[in-house]
N, CA, C and O atoms as a GROMACS GRO file, in nm:
protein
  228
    1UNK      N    1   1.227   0.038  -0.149
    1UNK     CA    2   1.219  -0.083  -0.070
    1UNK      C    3   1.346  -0.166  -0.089
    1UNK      O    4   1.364  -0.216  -0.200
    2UNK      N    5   1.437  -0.184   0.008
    2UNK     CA    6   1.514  -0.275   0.008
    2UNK      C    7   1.546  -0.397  -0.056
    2UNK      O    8   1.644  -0.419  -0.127
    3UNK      N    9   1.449  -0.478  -0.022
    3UNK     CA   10   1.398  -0.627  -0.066
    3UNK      C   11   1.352  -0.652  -0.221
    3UNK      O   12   1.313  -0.763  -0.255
    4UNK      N   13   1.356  -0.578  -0.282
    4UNK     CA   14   1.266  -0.534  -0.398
    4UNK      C   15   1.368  -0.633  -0.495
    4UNK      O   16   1.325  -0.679  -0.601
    5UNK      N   17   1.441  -0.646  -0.471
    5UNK     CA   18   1.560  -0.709  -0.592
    5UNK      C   19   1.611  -0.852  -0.529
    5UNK      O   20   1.695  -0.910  -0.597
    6UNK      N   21   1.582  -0.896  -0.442
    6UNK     CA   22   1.554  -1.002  -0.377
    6UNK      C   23   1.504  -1.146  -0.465
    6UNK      O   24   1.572  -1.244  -0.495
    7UNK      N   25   1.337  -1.112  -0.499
    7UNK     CA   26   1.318  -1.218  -0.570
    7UNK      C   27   1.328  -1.281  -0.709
    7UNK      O   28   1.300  -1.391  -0.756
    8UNK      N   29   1.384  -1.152  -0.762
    8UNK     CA   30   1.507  -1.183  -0.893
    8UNK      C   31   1.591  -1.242  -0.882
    8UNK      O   32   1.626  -1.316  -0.974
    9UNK      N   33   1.678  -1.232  -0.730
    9UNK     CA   34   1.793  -1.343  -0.726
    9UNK      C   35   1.750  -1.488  -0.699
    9UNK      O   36   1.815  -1.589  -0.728
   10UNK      N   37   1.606  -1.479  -0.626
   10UNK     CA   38   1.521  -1.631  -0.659
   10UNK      C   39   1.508  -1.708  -0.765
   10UNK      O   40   1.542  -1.824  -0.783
   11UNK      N   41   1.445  -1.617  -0.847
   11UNK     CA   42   1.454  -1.689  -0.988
   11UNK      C   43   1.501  -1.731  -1.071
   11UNK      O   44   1.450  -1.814  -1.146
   12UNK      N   45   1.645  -1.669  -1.083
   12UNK     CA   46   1.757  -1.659  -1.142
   12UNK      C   47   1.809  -1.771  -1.071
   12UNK      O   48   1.848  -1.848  -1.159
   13UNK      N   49   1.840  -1.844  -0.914
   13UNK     CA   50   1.910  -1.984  -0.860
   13UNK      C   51   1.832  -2.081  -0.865
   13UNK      O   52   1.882  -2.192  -0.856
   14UNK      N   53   1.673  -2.068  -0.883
   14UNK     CA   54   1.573  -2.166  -0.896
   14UNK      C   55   1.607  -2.266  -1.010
   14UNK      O   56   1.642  -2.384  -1.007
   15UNK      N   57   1.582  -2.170  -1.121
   15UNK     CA   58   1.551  -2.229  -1.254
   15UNK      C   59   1.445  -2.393  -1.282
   15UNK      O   60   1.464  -2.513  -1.299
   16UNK      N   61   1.342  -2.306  -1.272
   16UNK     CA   62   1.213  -2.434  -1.286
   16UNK      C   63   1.230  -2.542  -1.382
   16UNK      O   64   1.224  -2.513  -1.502
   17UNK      N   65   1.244  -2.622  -1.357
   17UNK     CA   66   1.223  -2.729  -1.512
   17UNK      C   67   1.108  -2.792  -1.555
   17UNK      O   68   1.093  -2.840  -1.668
   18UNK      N   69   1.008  -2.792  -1.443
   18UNK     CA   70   0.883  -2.838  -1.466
   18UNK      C   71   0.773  -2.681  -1.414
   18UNK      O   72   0.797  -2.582  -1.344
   19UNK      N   73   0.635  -2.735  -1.502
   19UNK     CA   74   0.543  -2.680  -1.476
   19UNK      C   75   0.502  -2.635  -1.359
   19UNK      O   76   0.462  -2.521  -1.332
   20UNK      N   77   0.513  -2.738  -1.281
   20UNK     CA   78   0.481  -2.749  -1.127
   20UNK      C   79   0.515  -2.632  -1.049
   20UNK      O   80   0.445  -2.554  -0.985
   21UNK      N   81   0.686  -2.641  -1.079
   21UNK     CA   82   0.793  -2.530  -1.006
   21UNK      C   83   0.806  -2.441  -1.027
   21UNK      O   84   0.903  -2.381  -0.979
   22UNK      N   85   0.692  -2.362  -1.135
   22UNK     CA   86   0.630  -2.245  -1.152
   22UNK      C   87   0.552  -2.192  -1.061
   22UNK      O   88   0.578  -2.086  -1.003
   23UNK      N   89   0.421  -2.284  -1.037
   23UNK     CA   90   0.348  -2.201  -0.960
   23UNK      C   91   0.401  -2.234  -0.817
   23UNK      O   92   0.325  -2.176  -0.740
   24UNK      N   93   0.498  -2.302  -0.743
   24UNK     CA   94   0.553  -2.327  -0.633
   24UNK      C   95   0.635  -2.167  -0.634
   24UNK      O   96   0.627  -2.094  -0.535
   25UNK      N   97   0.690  -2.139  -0.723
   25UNK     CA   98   0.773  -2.004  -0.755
   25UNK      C   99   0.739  -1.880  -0.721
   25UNK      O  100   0.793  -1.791  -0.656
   26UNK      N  101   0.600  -1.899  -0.800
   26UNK     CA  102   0.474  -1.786  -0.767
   26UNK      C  103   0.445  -1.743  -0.618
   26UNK      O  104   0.437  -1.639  -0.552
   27UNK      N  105   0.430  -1.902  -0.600
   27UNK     CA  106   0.388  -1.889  -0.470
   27UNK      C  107   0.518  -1.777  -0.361
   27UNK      O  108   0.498  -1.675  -0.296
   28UNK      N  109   0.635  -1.855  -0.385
   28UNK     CA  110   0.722  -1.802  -0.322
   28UNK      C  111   0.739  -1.610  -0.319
   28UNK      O  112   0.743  -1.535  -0.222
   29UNK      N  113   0.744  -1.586  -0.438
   29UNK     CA  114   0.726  -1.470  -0.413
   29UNK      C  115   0.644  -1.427  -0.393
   29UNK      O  116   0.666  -1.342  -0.306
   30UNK      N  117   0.490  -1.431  -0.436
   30UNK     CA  118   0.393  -1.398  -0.363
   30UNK      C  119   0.424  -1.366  -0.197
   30UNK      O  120   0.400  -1.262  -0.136
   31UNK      N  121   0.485  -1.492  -0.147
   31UNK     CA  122   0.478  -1.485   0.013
   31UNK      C  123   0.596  -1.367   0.062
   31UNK      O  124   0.573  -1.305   0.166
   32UNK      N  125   0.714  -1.339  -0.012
   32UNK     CA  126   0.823  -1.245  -0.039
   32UNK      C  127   0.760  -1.074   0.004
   32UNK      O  128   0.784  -0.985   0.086
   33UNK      N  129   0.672  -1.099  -0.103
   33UNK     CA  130   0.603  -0.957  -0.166
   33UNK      C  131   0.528  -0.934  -0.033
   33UNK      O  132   0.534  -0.820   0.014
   34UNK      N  133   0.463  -1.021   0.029
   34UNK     CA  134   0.386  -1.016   0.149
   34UNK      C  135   0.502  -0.975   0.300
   34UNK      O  136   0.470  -0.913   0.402
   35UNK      N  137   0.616  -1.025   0.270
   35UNK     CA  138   0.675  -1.015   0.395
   35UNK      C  139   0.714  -0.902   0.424
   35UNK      O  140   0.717  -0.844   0.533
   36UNK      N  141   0.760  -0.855   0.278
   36UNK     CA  142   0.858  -0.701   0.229
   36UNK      C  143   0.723  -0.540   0.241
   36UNK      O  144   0.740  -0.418   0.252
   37UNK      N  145   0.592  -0.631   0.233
   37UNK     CA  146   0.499  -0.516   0.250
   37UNK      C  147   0.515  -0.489   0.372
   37UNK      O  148   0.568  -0.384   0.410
   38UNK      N  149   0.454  -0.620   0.482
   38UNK     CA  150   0.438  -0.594   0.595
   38UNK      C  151   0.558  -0.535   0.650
   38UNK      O  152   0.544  -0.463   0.748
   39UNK      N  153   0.700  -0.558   0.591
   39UNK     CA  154   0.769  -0.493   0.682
   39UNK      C  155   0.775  -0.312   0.634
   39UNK      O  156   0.828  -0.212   0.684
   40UNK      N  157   0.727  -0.326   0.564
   40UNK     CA  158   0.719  -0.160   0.523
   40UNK      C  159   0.608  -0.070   0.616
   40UNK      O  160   0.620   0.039   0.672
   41UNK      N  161   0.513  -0.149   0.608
   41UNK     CA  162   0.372  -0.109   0.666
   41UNK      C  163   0.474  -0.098   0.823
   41UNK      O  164   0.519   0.015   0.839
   42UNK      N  165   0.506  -0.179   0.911
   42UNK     CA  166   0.526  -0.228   1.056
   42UNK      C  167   0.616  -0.048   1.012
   42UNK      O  168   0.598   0.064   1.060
   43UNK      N  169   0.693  -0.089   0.925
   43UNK     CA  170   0.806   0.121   0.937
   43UNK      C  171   0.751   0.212   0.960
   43UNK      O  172   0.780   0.308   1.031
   44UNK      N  173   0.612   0.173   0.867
   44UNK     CA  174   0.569   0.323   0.870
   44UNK      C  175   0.452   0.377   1.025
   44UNK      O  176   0.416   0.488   1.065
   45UNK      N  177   0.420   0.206   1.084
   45UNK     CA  178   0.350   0.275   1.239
   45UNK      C  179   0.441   0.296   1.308
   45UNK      O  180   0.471   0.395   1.374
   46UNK      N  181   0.488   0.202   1.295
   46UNK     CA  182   0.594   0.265   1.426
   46UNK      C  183   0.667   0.352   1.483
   46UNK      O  184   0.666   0.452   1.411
   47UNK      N  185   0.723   0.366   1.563
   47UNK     CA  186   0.806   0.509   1.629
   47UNK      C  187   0.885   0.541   1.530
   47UNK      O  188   0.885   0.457   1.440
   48UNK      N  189   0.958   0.638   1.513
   48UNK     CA  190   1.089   0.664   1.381
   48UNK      C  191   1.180   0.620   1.502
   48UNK      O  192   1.288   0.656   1.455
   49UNK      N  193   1.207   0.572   1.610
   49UNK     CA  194   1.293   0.497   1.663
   49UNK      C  195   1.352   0.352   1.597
   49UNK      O  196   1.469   0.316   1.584
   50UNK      N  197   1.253   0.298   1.568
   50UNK     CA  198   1.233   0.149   1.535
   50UNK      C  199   1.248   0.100   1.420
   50UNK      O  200   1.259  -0.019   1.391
   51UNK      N  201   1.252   0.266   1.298
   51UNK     CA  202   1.247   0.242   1.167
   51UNK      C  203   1.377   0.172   1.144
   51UNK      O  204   1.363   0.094   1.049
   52UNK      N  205   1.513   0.169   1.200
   52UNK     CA  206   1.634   0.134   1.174
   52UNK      C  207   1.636   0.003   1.212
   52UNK      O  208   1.745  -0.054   1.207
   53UNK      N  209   1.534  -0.060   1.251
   53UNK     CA  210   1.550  -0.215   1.290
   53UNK      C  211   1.506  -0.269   1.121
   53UNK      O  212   1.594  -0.332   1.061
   54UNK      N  213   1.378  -0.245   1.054
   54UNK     CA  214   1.352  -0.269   0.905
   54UNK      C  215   1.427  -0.219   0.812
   54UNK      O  216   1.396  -0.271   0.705
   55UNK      N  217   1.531  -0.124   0.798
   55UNK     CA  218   1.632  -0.136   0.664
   55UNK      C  219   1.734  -0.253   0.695
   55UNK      O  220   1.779  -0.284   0.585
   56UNK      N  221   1.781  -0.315   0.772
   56UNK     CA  222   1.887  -0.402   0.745
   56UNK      C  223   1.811  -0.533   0.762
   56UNK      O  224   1.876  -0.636   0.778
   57UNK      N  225   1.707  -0.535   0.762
   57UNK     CA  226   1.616  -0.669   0.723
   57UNK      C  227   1.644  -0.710   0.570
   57UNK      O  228   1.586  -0.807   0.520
   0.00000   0.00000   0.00000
């Protein structure tokens, strides 16, 4: 998966200082992890035409 190394570079420019901006963090990748599935899932129905539109995502 492409994206996979992505929300390491999140965390690493974030740098939380409070409690709070943890689970705001979480959240973020949570929603990451969700985008990077679906775009895997959308590769794998689709035509092998279309697959080259999701690697340079």
């Amino acid at each position: 998966m492409p994206n996979a190394r992505y929300p390491l570079q999140v965390y690493k420019g974030l740098k939380p200082s409070k409690e709070r901006d943890w689970s705001s963090l979480l959240t973020l990748h949570f929603l990451l992890s969700l985008y990077t599935l679906s775009l895997y899932l959308f590769s794998q129905l689709s035509p092998r035409t279309d697959t080259n539109l999701t690697v340079g995502a």
